[in-house]
ZADO-208734 format. One record per residue (C-alpha): y negated, z negated, x negated; chain; residue in three letters; residue number from 1. Coordinates in Angstrom, 2 decimals. Each point is the difference from the previous one (the first is absolute). Layout:
// residues N
NODE        py        pz        px   kette   rest    nr
NODE         Y         Z         X       A    ALA   NUM
...
This chain:
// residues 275
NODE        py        pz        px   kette   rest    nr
NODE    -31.06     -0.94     -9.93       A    UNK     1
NODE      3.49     -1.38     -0.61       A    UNK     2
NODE      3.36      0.26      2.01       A    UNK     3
NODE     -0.88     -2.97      1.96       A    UNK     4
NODE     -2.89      1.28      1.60       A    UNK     5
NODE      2.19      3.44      0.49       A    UNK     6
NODE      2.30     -1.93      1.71       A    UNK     7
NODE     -2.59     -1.83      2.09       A    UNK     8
NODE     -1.69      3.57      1.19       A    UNK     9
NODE      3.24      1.47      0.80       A    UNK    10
NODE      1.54     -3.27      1.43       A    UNK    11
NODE      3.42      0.52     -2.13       A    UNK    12
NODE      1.18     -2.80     -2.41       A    UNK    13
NODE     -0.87      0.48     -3.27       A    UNK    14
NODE      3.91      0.72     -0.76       A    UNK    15
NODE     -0.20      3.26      1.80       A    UNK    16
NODE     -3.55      0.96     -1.64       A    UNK    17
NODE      1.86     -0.64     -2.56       A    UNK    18
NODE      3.16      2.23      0.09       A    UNK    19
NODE     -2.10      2.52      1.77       A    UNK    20
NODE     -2.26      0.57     -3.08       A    UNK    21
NODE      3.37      0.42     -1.74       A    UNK    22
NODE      1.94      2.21      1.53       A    UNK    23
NODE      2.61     -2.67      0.66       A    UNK    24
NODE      2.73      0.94      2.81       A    UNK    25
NODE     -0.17     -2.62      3.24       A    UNK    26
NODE     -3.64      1.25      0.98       A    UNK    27
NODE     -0.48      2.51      3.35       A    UNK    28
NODE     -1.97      3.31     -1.15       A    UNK    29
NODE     -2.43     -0.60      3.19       A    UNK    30
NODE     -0.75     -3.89     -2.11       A    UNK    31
NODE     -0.11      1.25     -3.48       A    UNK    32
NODE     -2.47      3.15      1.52       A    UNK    33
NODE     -2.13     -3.08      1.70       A    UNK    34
NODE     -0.19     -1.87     -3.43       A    UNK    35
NODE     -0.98      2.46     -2.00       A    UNK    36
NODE     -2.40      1.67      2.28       A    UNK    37
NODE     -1.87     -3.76     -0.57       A    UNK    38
NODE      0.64      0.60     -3.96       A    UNK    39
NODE     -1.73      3.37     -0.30       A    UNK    40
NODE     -2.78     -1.07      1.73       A    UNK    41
NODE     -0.79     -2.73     -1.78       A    UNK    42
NODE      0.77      1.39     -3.16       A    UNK    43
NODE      2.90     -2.75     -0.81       A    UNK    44
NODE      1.54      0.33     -3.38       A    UNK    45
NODE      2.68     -2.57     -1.19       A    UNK    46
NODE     -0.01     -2.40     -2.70       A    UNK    47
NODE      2.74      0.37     -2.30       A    UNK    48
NODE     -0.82     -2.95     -2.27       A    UNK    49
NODE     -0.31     -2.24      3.09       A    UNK    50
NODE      3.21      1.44      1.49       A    UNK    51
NODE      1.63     -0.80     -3.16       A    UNK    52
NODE     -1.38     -3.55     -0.03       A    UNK    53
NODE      1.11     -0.46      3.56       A    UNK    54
NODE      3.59      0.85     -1.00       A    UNK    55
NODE      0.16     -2.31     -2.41       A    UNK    56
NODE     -0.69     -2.76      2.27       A    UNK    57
NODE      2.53     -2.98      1.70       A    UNK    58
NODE     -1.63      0.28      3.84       A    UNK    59
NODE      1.73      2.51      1.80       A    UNK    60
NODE      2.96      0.45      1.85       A    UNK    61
NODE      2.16      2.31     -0.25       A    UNK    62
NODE      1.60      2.45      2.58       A    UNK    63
NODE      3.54      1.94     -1.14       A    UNK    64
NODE      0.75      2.73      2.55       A    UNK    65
NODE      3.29      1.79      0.17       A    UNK    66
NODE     -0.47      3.71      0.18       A    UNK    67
NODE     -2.50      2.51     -1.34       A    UNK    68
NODE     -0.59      1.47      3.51       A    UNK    69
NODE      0.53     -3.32      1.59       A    UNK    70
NODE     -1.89      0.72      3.04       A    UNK    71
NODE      1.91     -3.16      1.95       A    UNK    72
NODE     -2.37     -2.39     -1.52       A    UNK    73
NODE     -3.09      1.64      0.66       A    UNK    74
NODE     -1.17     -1.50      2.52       A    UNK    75
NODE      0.70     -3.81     -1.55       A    UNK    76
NODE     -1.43      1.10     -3.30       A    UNK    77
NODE     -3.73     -0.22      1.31       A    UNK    78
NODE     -0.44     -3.30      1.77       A    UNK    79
NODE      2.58     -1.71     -2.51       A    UNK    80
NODE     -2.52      1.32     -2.82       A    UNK    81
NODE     -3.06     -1.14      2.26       A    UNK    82
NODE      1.68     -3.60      0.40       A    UNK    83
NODE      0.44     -0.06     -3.43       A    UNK    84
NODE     -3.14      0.98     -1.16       A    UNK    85
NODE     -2.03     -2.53      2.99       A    UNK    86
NODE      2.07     -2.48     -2.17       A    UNK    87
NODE     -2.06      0.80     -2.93       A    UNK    88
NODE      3.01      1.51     -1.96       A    UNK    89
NODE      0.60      4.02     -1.10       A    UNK    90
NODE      3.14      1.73      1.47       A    UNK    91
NODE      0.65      2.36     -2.32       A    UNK    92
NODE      3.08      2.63      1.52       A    UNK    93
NODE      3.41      1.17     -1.87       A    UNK    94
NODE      2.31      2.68      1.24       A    UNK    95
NODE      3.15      0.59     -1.55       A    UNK    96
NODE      2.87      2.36      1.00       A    UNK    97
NODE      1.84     -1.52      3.23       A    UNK    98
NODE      3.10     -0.47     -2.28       A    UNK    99
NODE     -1.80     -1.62     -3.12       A    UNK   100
NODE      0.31     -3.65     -0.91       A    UNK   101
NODE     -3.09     -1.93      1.72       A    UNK   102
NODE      1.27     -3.16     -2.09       A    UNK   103
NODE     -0.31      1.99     -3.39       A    UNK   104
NODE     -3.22      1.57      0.95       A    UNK   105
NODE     -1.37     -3.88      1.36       A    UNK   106
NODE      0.86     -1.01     -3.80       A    UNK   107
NODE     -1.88      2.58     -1.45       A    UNK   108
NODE     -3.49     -0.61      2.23       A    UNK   109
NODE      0.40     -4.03     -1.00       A    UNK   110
NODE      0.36      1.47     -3.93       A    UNK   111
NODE     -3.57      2.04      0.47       A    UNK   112
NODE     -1.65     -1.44      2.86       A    UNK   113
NODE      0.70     -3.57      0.36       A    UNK   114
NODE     -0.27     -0.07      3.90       A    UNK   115
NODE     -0.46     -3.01      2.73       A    UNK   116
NODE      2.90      1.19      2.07       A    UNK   117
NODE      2.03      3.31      0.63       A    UNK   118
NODE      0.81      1.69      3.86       A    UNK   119
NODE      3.42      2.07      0.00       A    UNK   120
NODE     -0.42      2.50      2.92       A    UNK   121
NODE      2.88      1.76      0.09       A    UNK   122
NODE      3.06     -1.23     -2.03       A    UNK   123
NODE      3.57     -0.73     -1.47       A    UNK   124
NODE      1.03     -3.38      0.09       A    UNK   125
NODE      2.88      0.35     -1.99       A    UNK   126
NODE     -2.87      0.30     -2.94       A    UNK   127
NODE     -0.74     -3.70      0.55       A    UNK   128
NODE      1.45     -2.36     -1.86       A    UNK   129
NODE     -1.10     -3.57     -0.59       A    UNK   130
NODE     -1.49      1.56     -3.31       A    UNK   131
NODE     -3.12      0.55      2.02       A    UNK   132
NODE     -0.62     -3.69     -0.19       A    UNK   133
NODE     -1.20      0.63     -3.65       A    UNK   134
NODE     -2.94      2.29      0.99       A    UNK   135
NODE     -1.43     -3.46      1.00       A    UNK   136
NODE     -2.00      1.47      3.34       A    UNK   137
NODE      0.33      0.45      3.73       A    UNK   138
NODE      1.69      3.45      1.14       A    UNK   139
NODE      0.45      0.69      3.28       A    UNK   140
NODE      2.25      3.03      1.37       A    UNK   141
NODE     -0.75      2.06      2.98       A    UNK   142
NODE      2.18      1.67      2.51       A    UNK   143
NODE      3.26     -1.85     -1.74       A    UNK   144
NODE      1.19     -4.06      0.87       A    UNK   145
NODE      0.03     -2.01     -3.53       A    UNK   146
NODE      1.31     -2.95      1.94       A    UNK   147
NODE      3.92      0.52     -1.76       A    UNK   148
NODE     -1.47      0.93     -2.92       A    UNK   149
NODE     -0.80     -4.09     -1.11       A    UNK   150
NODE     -3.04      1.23     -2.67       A    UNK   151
NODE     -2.64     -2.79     -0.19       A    UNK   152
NODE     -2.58      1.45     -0.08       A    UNK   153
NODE      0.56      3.31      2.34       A    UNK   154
NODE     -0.82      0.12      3.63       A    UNK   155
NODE      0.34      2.54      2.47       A    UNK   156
NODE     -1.32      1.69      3.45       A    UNK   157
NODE      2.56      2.05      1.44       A    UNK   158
NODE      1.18      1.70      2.98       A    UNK   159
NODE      3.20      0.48      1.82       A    UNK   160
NODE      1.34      3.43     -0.70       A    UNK   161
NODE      3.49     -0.01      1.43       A    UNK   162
NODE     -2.24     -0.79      3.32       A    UNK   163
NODE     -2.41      2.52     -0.33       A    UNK   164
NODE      2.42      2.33     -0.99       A    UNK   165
NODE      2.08     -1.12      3.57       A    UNK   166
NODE     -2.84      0.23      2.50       A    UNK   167
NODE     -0.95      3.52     -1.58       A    UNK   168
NODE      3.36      1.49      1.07       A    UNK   169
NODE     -0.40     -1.80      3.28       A    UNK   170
NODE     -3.17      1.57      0.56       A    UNK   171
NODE      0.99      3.57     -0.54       A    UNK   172
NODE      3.24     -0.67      1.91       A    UNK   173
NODE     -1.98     -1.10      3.25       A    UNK   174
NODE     -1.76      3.38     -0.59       A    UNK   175
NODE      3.14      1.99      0.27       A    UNK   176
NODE      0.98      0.47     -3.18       A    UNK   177
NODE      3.43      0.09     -1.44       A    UNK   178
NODE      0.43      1.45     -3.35       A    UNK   179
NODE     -2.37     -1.65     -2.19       A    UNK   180
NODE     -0.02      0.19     -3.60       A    UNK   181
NODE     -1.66     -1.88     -2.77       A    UNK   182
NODE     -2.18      0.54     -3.27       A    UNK   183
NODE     -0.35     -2.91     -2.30       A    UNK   184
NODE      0.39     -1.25     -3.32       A    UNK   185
NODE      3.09     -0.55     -2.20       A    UNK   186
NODE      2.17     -2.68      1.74       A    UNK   187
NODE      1.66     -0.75     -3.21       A    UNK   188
NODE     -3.30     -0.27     -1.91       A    UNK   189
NODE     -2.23     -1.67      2.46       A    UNK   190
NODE      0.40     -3.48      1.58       A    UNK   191
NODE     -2.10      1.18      3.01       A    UNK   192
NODE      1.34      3.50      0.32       A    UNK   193
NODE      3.35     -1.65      0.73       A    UNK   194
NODE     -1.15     -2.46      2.82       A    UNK   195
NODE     -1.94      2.44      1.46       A    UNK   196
NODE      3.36      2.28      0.04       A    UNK   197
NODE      1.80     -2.48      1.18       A    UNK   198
NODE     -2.27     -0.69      3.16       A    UNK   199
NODE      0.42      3.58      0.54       A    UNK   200
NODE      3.76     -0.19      0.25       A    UNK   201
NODE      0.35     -2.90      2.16       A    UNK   202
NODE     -2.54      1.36      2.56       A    UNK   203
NODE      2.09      3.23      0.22       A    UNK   204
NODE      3.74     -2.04     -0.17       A    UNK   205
NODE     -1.33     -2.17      3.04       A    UNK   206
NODE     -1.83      3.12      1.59       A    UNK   207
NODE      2.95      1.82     -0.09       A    UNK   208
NODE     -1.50      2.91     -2.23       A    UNK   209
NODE      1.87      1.79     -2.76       A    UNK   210
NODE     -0.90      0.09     -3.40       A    UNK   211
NODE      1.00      2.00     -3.00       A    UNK   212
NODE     -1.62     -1.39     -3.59       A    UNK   213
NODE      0.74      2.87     -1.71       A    UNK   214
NODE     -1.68      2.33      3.06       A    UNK   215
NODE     -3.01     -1.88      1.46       A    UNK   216
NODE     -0.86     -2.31     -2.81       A    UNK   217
NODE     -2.39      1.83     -2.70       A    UNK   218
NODE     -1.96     -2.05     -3.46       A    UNK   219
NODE     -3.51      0.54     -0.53       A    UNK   220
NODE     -2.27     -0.95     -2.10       A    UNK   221
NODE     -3.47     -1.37      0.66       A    UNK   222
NODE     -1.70      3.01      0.20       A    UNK   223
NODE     -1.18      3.13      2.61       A    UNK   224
NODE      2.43      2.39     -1.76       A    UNK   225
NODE      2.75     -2.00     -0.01       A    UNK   226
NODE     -0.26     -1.12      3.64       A    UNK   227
NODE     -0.23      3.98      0.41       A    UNK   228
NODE      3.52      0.79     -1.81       A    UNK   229
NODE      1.59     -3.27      1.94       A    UNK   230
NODE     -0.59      1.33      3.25       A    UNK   231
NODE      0.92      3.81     -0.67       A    UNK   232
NODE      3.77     -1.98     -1.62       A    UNK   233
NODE      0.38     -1.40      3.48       A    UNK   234
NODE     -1.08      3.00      1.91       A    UNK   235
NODE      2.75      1.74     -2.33       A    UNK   236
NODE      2.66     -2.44      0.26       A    UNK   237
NODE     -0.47     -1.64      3.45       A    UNK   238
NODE     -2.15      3.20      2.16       A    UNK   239
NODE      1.10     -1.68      3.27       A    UNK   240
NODE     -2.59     -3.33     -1.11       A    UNK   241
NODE     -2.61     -0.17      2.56       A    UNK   242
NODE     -1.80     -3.39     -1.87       A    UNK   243
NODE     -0.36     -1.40     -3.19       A    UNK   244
NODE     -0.52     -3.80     -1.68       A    UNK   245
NODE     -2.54      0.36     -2.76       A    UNK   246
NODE      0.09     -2.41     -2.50       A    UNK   247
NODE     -2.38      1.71     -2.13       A    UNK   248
NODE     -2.50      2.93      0.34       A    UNK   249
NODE      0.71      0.43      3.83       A    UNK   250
NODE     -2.87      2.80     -0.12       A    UNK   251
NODE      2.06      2.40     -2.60       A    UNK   252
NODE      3.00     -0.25      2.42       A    UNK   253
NODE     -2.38      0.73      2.74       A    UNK   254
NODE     -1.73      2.91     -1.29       A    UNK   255
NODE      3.76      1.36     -0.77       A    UNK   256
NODE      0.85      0.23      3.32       A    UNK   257
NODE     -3.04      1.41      0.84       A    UNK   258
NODE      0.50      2.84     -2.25       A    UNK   259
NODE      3.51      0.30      1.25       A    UNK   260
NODE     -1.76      1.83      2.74       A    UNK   261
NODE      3.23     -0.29      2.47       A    UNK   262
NODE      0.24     -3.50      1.29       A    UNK   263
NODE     -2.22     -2.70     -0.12       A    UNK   264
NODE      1.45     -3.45     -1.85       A    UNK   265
NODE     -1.56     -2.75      0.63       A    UNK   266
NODE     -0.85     -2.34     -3.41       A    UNK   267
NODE     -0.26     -3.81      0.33       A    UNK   268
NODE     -0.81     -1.87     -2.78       A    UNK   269
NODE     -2.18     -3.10     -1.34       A    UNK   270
NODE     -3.05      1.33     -0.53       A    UNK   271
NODE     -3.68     -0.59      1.86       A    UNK   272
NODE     -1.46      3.05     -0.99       A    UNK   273
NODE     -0.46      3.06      1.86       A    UNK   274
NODE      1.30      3.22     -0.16       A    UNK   275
């Protein structure tokens, strides 16, 4: 049996056989259970020299994700690795810390692996410079524009966050709400953290709704805990908030205000998952 034919029983790609086999973050528990219920019962042991052999080889594409505990990308990770993989290539998945240097770590994968074409999801464009030219390969970003960015050979599938950002305040206004505060990343850091902020702002300027940065905006990181802390800063700072704009981990804020056990606050954010 090889990971194909794991993949094939248990109708995953063969990327997230793959990371499931190794622990890798970016993989539901209720998945990884599935897969390896399939691997125990067929007795499924990998092969390290064929791994090793597989690494070594020029016909995958690569994936760089920004954040450990990236949980945004989850649900493109799968059918971008089955697309990939249908195309007869390997997607092989990075993730780096949300404020590491994609660009540095995309020179280091074209040192050792030699790969068709690297996917950005999540990133800093002030890390591209025309210098990416010289990896001599397609890379595409995800989530940010590379339109002003003039780089030959970088393309980009983006969406509008000062938008999204606008008709998420909208929404929770027509619902009654009127203190609203925001988690998110580091606007100073984070290209996309920023527009998303700034979305935010104008909604509540033409809305009419007040709005204190240092009160009812709070940083988080991509990750449960940190979504957590975020929310119990703007419960501190801002207790009269009866909404908040989640920019990242919308179900750490959530389960914050849950444990709050006072007052319900209601968490929107841009995830598709449940919780």
């Amino acid at each position: 049996m090889t990971i194909k034919d794991i993949a094939r029983e248990s109708g995953y790609a063969v990327g997230t056989v793959s990371r499931a086999l190794n622990n890798a973050p970016g993989v539901s528990a209720e998945t990884r259970q599935k897969i390896l219920e399939i691997v125990n019962r067929h007795n499924y042991e990998p092969n390290a020299n064929a791994k090793h052999l597989k690494q070594q080889t020029n016909d995958g594409i690569a994936l760089i994700v920004k954040g450990t505990q990236n949980m945004l990308f989850a649900g493109i990770l799968e059918p971008l690795q089955q697309i990939i993989e249908e195309s007869g290539y390997v997607a092989t998945v990075y993730y780096i810390d949300e404020e590491a240097n994609e660009v540095a770590q995309a020179r280091r994968i074209c040192t050792e692996r030699k790969p068709h074409g690297i996917l950005f999801l999540g990133s800093n464009p002030e890390y591209f410079t025309p210098e990416l030219e010289a990896l001599g390969i397609p890379c595409l970003l995800l989530t940010n524009s590379a339109a002003s960015l003039r780089i030959r050979n970088l393309s980009s599938v983006s969406v509008d966050d000062m938008a999204a950002s606008d008709t998420m305040i909208e929404y929770l206004y027509k619902k009654g709400h009127r203190r609203i505060g925001i988690i998110g990343g580091k606007p100073n850091l984070s290209r996309p953290s920023l527009a998303r902020l700034a979305g935010c702002q104008g909604a509540m300027l033409r809305l009419g709704l007040p709005f204190d940065m240092e009160k009812q905006y709070a940083y988080a990181r991509f990750s449960l805990s940190s979504g957590y802390e975020a929310m119990e800063y703007l419960l501190k700072h801002s207790p009269d908030i009866t909404a908040s704009v989640c920019h990242v981990r919308p179900d750490g804020a959530w389960r914050n205000s849950c444990a709050a056990g006072s007052r319900a606050v209601c968490a929107a954010g841009y995830f598709r998952h449940r919780f």
